[in-house]
C-alpha positions in Angstrom: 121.5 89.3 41.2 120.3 91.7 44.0 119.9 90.5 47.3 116.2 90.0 47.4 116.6 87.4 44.6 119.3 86.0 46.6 116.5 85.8 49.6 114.4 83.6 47.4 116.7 80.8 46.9 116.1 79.7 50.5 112.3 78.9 50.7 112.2 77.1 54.0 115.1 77.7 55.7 115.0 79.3 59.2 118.0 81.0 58.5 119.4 83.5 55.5 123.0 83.9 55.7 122.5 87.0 52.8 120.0 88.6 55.2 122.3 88.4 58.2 125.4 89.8 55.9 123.0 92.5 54.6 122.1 93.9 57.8 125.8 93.8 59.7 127.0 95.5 56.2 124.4 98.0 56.1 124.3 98.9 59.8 128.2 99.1 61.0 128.0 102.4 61.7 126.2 101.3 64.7 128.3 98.4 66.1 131.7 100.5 64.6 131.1 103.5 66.7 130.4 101.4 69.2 133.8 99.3 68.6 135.2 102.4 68.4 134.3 103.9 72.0 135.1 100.4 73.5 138.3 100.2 72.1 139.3 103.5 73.4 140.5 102.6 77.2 141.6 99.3 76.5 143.8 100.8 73.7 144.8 103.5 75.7 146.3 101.3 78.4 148.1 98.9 75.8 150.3 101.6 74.5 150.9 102.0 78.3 152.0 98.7 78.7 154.3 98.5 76.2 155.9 101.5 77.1 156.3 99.6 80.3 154.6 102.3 82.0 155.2 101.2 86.4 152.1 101.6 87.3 150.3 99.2 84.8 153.1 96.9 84.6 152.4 96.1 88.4 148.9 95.6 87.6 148.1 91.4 88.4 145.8 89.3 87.7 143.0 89.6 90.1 142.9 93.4 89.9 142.3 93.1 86.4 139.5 90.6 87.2 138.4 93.3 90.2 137.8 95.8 87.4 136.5 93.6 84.6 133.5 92.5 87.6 133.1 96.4 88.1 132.3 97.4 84.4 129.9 94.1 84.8 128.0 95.1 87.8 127.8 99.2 87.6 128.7 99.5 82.8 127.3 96.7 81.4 123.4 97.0 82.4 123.0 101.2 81.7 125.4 100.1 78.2 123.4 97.3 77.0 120.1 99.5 78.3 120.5 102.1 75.7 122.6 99.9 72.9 119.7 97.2 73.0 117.1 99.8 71.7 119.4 100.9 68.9 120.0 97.6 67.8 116.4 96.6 67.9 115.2 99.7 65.9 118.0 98.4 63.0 116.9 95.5 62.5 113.6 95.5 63.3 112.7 98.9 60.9 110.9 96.9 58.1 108.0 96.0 60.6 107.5 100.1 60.6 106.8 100.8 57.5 103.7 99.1 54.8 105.7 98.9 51.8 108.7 97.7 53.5 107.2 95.0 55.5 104.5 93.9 52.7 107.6 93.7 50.2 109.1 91.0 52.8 106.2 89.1 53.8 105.8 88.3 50.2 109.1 86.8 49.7 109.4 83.2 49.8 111.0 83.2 53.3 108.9 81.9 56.1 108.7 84.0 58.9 110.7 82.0 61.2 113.6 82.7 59.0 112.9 86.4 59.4 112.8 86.3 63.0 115.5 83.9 63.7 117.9 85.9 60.9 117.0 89.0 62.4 116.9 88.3 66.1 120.8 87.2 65.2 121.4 89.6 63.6 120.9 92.2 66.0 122.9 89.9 68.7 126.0 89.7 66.6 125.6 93.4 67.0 125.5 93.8 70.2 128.2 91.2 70.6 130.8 92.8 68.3 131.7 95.8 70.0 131.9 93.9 73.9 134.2 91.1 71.4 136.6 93.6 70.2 136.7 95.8 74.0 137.0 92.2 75.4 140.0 91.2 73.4 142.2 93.9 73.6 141.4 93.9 77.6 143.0 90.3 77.4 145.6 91.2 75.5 146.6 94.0 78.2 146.3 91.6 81.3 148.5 89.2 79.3 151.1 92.0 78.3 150.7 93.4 82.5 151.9 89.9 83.3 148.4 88.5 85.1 145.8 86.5 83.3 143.0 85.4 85.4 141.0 82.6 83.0 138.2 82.2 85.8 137.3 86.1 86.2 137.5 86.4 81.9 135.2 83.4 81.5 133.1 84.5 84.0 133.1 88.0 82.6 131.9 86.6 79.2 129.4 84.6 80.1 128.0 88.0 82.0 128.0 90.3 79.5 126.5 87.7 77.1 123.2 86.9 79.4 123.1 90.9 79.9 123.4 91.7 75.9 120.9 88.7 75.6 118.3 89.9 78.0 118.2 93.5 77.0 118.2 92.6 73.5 115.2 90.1 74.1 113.3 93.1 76.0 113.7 95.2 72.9 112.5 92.8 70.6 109.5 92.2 72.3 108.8 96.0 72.6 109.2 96.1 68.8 106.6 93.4 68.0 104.1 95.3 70.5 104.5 98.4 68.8 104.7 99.2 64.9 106.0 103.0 65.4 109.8 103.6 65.6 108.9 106.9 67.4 107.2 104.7 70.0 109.1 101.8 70.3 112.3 103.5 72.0 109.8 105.7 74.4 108.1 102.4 75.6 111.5 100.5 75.5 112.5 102.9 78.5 108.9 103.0 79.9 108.7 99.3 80.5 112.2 99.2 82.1 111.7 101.3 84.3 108.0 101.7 85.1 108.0 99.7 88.6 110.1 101.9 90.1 108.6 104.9 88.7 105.4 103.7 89.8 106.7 102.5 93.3 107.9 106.2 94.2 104.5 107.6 92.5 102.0 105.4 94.7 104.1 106.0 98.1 104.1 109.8 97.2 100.5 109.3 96.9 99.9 107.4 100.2 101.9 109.9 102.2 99.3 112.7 101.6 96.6 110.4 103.3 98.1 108.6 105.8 99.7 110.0 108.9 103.1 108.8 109.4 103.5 107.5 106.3 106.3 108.3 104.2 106.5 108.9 100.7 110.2 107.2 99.9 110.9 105.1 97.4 110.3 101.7 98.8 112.5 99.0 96.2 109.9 96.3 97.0 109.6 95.9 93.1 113.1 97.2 92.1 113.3 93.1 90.2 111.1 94.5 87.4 113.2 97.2 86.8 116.3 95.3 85.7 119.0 98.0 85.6 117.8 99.2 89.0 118.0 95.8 90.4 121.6 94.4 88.8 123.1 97.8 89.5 121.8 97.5 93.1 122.7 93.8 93.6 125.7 92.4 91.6 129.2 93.8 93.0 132.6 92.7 92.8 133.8 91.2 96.2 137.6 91.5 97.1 138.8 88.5 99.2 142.2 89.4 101.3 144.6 87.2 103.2 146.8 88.3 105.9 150.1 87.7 105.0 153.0 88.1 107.5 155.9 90.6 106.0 159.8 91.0 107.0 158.9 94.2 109.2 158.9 94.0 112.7 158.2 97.4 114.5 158.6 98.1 118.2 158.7 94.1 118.4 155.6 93.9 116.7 155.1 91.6 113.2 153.4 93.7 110.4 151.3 92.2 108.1 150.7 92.9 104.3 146.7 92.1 103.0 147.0 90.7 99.6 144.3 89.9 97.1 143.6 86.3 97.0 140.4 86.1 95.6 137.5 88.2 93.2 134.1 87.3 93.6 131.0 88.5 91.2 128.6 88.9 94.1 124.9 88.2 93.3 125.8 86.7 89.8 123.6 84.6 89.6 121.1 87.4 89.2 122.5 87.9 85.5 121.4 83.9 84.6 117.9 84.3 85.9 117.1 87.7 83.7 118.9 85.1 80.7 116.2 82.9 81.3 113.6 85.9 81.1 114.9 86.7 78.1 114.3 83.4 76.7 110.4 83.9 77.4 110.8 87.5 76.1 112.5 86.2 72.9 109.5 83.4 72.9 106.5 86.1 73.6 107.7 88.4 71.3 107.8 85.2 68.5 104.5 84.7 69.4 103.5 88.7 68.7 105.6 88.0 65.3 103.5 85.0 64.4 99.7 86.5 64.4 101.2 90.0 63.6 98.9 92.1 60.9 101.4 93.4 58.0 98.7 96.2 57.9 99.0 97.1 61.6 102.7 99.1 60.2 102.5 102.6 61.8 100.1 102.0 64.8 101.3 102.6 68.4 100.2 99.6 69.6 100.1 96.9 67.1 98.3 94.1 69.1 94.9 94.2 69.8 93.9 93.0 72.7 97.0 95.3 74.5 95.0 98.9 73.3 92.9 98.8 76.0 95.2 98.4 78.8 97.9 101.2 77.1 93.9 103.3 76.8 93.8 102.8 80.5 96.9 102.4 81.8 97.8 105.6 80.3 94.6 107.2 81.9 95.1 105.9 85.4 99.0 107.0 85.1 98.2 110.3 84.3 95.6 110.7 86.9 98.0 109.7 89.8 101.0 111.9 88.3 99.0 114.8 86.6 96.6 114.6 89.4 99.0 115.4 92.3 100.9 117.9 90.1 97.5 119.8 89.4 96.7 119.3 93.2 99.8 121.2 94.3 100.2 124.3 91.5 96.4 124.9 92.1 95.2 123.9 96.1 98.1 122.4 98.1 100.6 124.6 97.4 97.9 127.6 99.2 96.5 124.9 102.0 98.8 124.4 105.4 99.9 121.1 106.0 100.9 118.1 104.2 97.4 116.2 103.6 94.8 116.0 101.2 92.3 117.9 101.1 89.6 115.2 99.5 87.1 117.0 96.9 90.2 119.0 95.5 92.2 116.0 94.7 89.5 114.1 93.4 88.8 116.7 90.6 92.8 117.7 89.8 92.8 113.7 89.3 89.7 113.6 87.2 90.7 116.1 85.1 94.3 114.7 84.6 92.8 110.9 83.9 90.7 112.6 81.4 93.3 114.2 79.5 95.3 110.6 79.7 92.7 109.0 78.2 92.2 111.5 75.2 95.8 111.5 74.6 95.9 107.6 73.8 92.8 107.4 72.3 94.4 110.1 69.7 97.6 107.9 69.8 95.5 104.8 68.9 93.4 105.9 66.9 95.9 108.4 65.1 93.4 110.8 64.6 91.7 113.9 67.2 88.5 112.9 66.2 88.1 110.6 69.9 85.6 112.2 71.4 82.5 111.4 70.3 80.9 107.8 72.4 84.0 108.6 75.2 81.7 109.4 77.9 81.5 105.8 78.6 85.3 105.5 79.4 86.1 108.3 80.9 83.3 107.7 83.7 85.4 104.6 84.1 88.0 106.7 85.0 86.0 108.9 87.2 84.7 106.0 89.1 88.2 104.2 89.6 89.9 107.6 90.4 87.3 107.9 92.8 87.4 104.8 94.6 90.7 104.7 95.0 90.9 108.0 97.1 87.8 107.0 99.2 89.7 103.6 99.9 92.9 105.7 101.0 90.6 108.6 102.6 88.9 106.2 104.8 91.9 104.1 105.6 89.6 100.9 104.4 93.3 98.6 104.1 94.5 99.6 107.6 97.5 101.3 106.8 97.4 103.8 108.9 96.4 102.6 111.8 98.4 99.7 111.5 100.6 98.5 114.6 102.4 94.9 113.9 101.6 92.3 116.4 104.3 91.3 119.2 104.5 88.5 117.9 105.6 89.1 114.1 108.0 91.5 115.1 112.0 90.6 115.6 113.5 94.1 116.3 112.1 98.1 116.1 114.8 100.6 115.6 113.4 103.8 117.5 114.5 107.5 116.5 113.1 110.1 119.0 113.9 113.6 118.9 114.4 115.5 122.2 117.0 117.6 123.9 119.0 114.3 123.1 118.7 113.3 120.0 117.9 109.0 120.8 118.3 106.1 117.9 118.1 102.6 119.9 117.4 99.2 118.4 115.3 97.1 120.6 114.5 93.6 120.4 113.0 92.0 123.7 109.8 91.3 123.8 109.0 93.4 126.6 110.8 96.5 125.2 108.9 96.0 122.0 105.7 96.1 123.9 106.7 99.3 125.3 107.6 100.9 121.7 104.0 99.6 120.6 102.0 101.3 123.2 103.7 104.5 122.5 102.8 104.1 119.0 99.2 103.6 119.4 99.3 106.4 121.9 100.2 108.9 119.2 97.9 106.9 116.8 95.3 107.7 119.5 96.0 111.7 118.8 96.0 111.7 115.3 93.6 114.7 114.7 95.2 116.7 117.3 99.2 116.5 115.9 97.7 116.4 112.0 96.2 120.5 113.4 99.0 121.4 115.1 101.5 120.4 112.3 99.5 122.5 110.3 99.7 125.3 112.2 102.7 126.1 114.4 101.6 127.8 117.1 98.1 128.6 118.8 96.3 131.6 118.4 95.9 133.0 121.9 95.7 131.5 124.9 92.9 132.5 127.7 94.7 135.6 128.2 95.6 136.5 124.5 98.5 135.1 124.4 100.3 133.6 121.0 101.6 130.5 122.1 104.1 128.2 120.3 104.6 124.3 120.5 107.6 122.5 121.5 108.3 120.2 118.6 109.8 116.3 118.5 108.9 113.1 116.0 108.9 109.7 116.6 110.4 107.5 114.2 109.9 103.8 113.9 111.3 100.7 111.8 109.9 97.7 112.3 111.6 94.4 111.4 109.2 92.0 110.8 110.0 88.1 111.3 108.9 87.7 107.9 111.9 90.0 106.7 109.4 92.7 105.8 109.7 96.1 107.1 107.3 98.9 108.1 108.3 102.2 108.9 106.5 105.1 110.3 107.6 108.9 111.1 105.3 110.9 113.2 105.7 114.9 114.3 104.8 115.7 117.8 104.1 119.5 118.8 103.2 119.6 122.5 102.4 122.4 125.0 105.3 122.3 127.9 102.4 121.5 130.8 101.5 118.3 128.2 104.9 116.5 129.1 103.6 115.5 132.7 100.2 114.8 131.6 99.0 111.4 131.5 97.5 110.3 128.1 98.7 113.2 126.2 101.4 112.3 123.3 104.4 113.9 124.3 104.1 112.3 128.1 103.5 109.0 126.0 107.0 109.5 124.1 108.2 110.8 127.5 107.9 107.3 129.4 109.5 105.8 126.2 112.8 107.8 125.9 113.0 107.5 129.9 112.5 103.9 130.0 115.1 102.0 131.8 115.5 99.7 128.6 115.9 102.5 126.3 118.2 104.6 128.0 120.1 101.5 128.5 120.2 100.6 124.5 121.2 104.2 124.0 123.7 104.8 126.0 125.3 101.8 127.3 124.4 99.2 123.9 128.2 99.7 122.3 130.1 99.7 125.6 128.7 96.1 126.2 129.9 95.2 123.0 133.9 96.6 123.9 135.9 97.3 126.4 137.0 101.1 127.8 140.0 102.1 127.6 140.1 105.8 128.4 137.5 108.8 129.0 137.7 112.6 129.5 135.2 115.4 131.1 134.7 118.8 129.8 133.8 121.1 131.9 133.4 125.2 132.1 135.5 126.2 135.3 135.4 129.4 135.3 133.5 132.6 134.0 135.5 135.3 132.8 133.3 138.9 133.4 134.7 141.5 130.9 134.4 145.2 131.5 131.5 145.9 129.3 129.9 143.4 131.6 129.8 140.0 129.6 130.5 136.8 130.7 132.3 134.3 128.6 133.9 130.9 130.0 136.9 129.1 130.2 136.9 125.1 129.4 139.2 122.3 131.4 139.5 119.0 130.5 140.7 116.0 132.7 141.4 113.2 131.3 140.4 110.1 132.8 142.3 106.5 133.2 140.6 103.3 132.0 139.5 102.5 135.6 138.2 105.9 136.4 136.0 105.7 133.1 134.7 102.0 134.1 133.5 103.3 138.0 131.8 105.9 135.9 130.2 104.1 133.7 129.1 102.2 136.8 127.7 104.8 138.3 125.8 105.8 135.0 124.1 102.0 135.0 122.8 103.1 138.4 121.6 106.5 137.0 120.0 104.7 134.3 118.5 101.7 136.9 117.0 104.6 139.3 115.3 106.3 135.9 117.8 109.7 136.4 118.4 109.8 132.3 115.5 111.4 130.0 113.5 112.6 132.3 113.6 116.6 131.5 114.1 115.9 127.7 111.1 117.4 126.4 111.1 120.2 128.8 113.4 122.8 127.2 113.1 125.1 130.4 114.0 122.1 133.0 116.4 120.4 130.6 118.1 123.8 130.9 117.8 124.1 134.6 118.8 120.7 135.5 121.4 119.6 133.1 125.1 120.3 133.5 127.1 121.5 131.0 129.7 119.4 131.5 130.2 116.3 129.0 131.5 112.9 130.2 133.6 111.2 126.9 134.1 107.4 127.6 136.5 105.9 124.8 136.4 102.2 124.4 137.4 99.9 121.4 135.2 97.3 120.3 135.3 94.0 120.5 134.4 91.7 117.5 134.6 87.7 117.3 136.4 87.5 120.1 139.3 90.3 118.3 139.8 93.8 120.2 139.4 96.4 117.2 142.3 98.9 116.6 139.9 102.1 116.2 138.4 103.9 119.7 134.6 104.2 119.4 133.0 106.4 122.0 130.1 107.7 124.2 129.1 111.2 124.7 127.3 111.8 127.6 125.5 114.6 129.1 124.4 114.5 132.9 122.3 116.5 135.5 121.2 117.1 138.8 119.7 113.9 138.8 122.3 111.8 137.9 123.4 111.7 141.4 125.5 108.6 141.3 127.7 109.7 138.8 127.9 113.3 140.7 128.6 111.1 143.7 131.3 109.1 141.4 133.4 112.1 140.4 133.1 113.8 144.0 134.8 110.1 145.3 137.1 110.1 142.5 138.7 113.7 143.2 137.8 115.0 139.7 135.0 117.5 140.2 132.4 118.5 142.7 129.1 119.4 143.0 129.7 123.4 143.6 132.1 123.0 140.0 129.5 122.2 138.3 127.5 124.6 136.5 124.2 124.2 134.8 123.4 124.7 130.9 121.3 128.1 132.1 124.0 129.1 133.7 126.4 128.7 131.1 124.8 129.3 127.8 121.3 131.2 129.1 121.1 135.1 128.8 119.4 137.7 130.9 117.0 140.7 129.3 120.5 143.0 128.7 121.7 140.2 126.7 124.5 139.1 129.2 125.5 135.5 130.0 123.0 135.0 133.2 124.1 135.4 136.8 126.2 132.7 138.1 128.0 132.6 141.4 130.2 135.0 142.1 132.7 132.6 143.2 133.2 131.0 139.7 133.9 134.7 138.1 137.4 135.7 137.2 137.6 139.4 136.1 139.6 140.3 132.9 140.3 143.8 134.8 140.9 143.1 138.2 140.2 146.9 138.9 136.8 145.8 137.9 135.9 143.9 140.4 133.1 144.8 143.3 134.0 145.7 146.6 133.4 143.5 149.6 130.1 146.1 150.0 128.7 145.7 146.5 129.0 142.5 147.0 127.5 142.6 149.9 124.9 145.0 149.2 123.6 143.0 146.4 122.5 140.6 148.9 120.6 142.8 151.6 117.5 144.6 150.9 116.4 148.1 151.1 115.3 147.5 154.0 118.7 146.9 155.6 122.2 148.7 156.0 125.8 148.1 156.3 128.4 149.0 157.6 132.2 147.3 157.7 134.1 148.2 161.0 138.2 147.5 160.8 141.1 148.7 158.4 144.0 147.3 156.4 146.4 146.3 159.8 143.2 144.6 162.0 140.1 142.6 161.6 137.7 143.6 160.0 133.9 142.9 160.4 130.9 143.0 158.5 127.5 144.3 160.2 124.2 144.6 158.4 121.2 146.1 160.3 117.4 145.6 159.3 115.3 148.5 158.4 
């Protein structure tokens, strides 16, 4: 008796056992090769074992565990992904073709014994080749010597809610569709079209609103399931201190040892089980008023061709849209926003061709467009609103500032001739961050333009002129655990930086601020204790005979009481407002600022423990910093006339040459080089004036210098 007679001896049952057998025997080339690849590492490090290989045979317990949690947390979900789909389109086929699913619709087996034989089926499928990888990984642990029974169980029950969801996904994709072209495309669609869409829409926001940036946000990464688990779940290693029989200069070593695994986030895998029960239930559902007829359509339920109609229309307008928009207007247009007609017709166009293509798709014909003009003005008028709603900032995202009051820290990024990147959190710094945000809100049109275009023109004279450049970044931490982040490029004039109400002098305040020079430079000091520091300075400028100057470094090294009256004298600095002030002033920051650097070492100090590692603060003083200057001058380390300004240093005159310094810092590389007493002189007097030297080599001598 074949097996379809075999079928028809079971005429209510909600299982057939000749069914099940039919499809594991006629399928194992699926779940073999899959046994197969599974089998190969665990195999692999059983022959190892027994040839009592060292570095296996030290392998315990809990490391085993460790990397049975890894293979759950970053293999399982991208395995299960892709094996899931293969599975489904085995034992699902029938539903794809009219013969095949007519033939078994007429058989005396109910359709709950179709589904339920079936839905096993494919389980047992996906279960066979995890069994068999599963088993021989026990059987090495055992053979290593370590068996962990907690981290095996709780392996198990992973992979089976994993295999379960997946599977469940995949089922209900094949009861939507009834084409096994389409069912593995819209398998991977639906897994991962929250993220897809995520980056798409933030992309699309960043060409309207200033600030805004177009990264990949996560906010819906739990509908993507793969992104999520492989994002969330992670094996944790708990260690314990454990003293060892090594003492070393008097001290007791210790050895960390592995007293623990944890699967962190676990319990993520039971809550996408429990989806997949309302998959498994949905897609049962699909099963039950399914049309035998509907066998070869890309959408087999009814009332979902409308949304895949639109939803592929509205998709293809956001992604053909900007694509169009860029090969055929942005990529010709300066600057990085919208231009608003352009976009609205590369997205018209593209939603267009999105909705032909699954109208075709539906209706499995090209004969679509005749009565069409109805839906595609849809389209139109959607694609339309939508950029008029972005254009016109109707949801406030742009000019959106969180209240004082919802916010619980802003980490600040400014870019000047220090780079800053300071987390504040009192209320009153907060405000300060705020009103430097609305300030460069305030000149939105202006720093869009000159972002656009890099320099201006001419100037009243015909001069090209070119901005200075910084950006203001900000990261807002709401109290509601929400986030809002905004990055904003600032071009400025140099006369701007001093000028009330201008952006740039409105960033100015902001970097200078007590409070944020403070966070900057002192916020990891407070948090450890200094131990050491060092200064770097340029002592002494070597003048070759081709006339260029290049210097010589020192360095001093400082105790941990010299750093601390340093750092001292560096709270003052910061107190009298001395730090910041020249930053966006390339031509004073290189007038002013020494090009010396003060390294304070400190280790930090955590729960009341004093870390082994040094962390440390670079620091770069100037002119104004006149309590430190004042600090190193008491201390004996340097004084005013030994330091030497970045112009000095690292600025060149028109022939190219390192520029002037004093003469008493140069030392020549050819001593024959070296001016005479009345070039150096003469350098000094005008010529206007004379001199004339009076002595010789056994008697004074005397320098006399008469006006013209």
């Amino acid at each position: 008796m074949n097996w379809e007679g075999r079928i028809m001896l079971s005429k209510t049952s909600y299982f057939n056992a000749t069914l099940f057998r039919k499809n594991l025997t006629r399928f194992w080339p699926l779940w073999g090769m899959a046994s197969f690849f599974g089998a190969i590492f665990p195999l692999a490090l059983l022959v190892q074992v027994l040839q009592n290989y060292r570095f296996i045979a030290d392998v315990v317990g809990l490391e085993m565990t460790q990397a049975y949690y890894a293979v759950v947390a970053y293999g399982v979900p991208i395995i299960s992904l892709c094996y899931a789909i293969l599975c489904a389109m085995c034992v699902w086929n029938y539903l794809y073709n009219a013969r095949s699913v007519g033939f078994l619709h007429t058989l005396p087996i109910r359709r709950e014994g179709l589904f339920v034989t079936n839905f096993l089926s494919g389980m047992v499928m996906m279960a066979i080749p995890y069994a068999i990888t599963g088993i021989l990984c026990v059987l090495v642990s055992v053979l290593a010597g370590g068996l962990d029974l907690k981290g095996i169980l709780i392996t198990i029950l992973a992979v089976v809610g994993e295999s379960f969801f997946y599977f469940s996904g995949a089922t209900l994709v094949a009861f939507i569709t009834s084409n096994i072209m389409a069912l593995p495309v819209l398998y991977f669609i639906f897994q991962f079209l929250a993220v897809l869409l995520d980056l798409l829409i933030s992309v699309f926001a960043q060409g309207f609103f200033f600030g805004y940036q177009g990264e990949f946000t996560g906010a819906v990464n739990f509908l993507s399931p793969t992104v999520f688990l492989m994002e969330n779940i992670r094996p944790h290693n708990v260690y314990e201190e454990i003293p060892s029989d090594v003492v070393y200069n008097g001290v007791q070593e210790y050895t960390r040892v592995l007293t623990d695994v944890e699967l962190e986030n676990g319990w993520l895998i039971l809550v996408y089980a429990l989806v997949g029960v309302l998959l498994t239930a949905a897609a049962w559902l699909l099963y039950q008023r399914r049309r035998s007829e509907s066998a070869g359509e890309v959408v087999a339920v009814g009332w979902m061709k409308p949304i895949f109609r639109y939803g592929v229309s509205f998709c293809g307008a956001l992604a053909g849209g900007l694509l169009l928009y860029y090969m055929f207007w942005g990529m010709y247009q300066g600057g990085q926003y919208y231009d608003l007609l352009p976009l609205l017709v590369c997205m018209a166009v593209a939603g267009a061709i999105g909705y032909y293509l699954a109208s075709m798709l539906l209706a499995k014909s090209l004969r679509v467009f005749k009565g069409s003009w109805k839906g595609l003005g849809l389209v139109a008028i959607t694609v339309a609103i939508v950029c008029g709603i972005m254009h016109f900032d109707l949801l406030g995202v742009e000019s959106r500032v969180p209240d004082a009051d919802s916010v619980e820290s802003v980490q600040v990024r400014i870019n000047a001739s220090n780079h800053l990147n300071v987390v504040v959190t009192e209320p009153e710094d907060i405000e300060r961050v705020r009103e430097a945000h609305r300030a460069v809100l305030a000149h939105r049109d202006t720093l869009i333009y000159r972002d656009a275009n890099n320099y201006i023109a001419t100037d009243a004279s015909g001069k090209r002129l070119y901005y200075e450049y910084s950006y203001l970044r900000l990261n807002y931490t709401l109290k509601s655990g929400l986030t809002v982040e905004r990055r904003y490029p600032v071009y400025y004039l140099p006369e701007e930086v001093d000028q009330p109400g201008t952006a740039v002098n409105a960033l100015k305040e902001l970097y200078s601020s007590d409070a944020i020079q403070y966070a900057d430079l002192m916020g990891g000091i407070d948090k450890g204790r200094i131990v050491s520091g060092e200064l770097s300075y340029p002592a002494r400028a070597i003048k070759h005979e081709d006339g260029y100057i290049s210097w010589e470094w020192d360095f001093k090294s400082l105790t941990s009481a010299q750093a601390e009256a340093l750092v001292e004298a560096v709270r003052k600095d910061i107190a009298a407002g001395s730090f910041g002030r020249n930053a966006f002033d390339n031509e004073r920051w290189q007038k002013e600022t020494y090009a010396a650097s003060l390294h304070i070492y400190y280790k930090t100090i955590e729960n009341g423990e004093m870390m082994d590692w040094n962390d440390g603060l670079d620091l770069k003083f100037s002119v104004n910093s006149t309590h430190l200057v004042a600090e190193l001058e008491r201390q004996g380390i340097l004084n005013r006339t030994q330091l030497y300004t970045e112009e000095q240093v690292y600025a060149s005159d028109k022939y190219g040459n390192t520029a002037v310094v004093p003469e008493s810092a140069i030392v020549y590389a050819n001593p024959n080089s070296a001016p005479t007493v009345e070039e150096i002189i003469s350098g000094a007097i005008s010529e206007k004036e004379s001199i004339g030297i009076i002595g010789g080599a056994d008697g004074p001598t005397a320098v006399f210098v008469t006006g013209g």
